[in-house]
N, C-alpha and C positions, 0 to 999 in steps of 0.2 A: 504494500500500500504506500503512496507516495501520499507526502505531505506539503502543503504549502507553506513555507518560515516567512511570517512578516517579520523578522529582526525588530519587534519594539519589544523595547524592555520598560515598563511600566516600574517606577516604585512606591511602595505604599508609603514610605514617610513625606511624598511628597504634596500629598493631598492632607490637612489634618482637619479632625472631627468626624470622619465618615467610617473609620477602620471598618464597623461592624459592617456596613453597607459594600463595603468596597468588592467582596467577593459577586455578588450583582451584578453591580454595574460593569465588572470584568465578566461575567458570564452573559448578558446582554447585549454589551460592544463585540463580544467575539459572535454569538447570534445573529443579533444587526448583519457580521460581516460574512457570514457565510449563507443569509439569503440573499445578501447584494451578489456575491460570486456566483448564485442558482438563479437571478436576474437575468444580468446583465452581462458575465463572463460565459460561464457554461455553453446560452444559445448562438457564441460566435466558433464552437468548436464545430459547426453543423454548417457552417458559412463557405461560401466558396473561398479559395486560397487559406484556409488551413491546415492544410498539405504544410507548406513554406512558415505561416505564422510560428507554428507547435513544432516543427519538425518530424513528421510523421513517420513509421517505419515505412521503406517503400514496399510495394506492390507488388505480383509479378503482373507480366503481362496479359495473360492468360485471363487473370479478373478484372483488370480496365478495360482493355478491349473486346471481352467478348461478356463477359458476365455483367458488369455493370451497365454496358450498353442493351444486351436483351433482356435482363430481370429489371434493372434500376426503373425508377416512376420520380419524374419530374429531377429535380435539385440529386439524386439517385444515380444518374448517370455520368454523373462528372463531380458531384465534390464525396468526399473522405469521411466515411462513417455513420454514410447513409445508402440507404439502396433502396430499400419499399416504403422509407418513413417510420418505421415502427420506435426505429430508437434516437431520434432526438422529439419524439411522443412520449414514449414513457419519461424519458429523462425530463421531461417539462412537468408535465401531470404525476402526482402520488410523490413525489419528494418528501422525507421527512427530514424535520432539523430537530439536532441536541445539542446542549453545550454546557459545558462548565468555565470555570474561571480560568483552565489552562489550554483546551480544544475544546473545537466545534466540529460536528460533523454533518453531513449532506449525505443522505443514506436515497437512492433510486432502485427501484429497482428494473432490469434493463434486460431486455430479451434473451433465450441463451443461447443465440449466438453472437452473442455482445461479453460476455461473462468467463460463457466456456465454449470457447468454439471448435469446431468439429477438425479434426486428427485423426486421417484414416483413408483411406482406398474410397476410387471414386472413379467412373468411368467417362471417360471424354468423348463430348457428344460430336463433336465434329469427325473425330477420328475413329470412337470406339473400341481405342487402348485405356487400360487401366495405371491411372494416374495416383501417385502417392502424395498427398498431404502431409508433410512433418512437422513444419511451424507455419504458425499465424501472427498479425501483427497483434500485440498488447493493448487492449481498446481501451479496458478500463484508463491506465498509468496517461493513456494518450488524451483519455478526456480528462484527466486531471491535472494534466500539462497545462502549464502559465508561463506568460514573456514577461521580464523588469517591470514595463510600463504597468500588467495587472497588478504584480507584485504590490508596486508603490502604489495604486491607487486603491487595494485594497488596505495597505499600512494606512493610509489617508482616512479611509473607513470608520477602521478601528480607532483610530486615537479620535476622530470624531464622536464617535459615538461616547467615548472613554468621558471628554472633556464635557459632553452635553452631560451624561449620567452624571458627573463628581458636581456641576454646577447645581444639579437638578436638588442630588440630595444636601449640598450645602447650604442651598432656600428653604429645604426643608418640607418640599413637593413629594420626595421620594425618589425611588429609582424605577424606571416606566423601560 
């Protein structure tokens, strides 16, 4: 499972009167930050040229050219990690989010051949030789894959969120 490091280091002496709050509003700001990543990050990995964005494993031929062109349906036959639409569908819909003070997590659940993709003998329809499947690209790690600029805008996020909660409970509002 890969992780995303936003590199802030938060400290608690820094903020005072809130200690008891403070585990919150750090589990809220990291919340906050992993429905903005299921927003607004996640449906650009379903975008055309995310190939190049993420760095994708490559392809063989055999599935650009002839499989994605005869199975694929719309956006399906030319961009990366879609083919009939099923999975940046579920990915969108049934999300859940958790979090505490130190992760968050974005839990989908995603088709399986998105999860665990098929490894094995397969007969090719053009030729009618039986073709061996050994590896597949890593879909999951791929759609977890982020560039600096998310990085930093999701570190931007967080400490947003971090600053609005410490302000909120210092009023005396709460942590929301």
């Amino acid at each position: 499972m890969s992780l995303v490091i936003l590199g802030i280091t938060v400290k608690r002496d820094s903020v005072r009167g809130i200690s008891r709050k403070w585990p919150k509003i750090l589990r809220n700001a990291l919340l906050k930050t992993v429905q903005f990543w299921h927003e607004k990050i996640m449906p650009r990995h379903f975008a055309p040229g995310n190939k190049h964005r993420y760095k994708y494993a490559s392809r063989r031929n055999f599935y650009l050219h002839y499989i994605k062109k005869q199975e694929g349906v719309g956006e399906g036959k030319t961009v990366l990690l879609i083919l009939k639409g099923r999975s940046p569908r579920d990915a969108k819909y049934g999300a859940s989010f958790t979090a505490t003070q130190h992760i968050a997590k974005c839990s989908m659940k995603m088709p399986a051949y998105f999860t665990h993709p098929y490894i094995g003998a397969v007969v090719d329809p053009r030729t009618g030789r039986l073709r061996h499947i050994r590896q597949q690209p890593d879909k999951p790690a791929e759609l977890k894959a982020t560039t600096l600029d998310e990085r930093d805008r999701l570190g931007r996020v967080y400490k947003q969120h971090i600053v609005s909660g410490a302000n909120a409970a210092l009023k005396g509002q709460g942590v929301t």
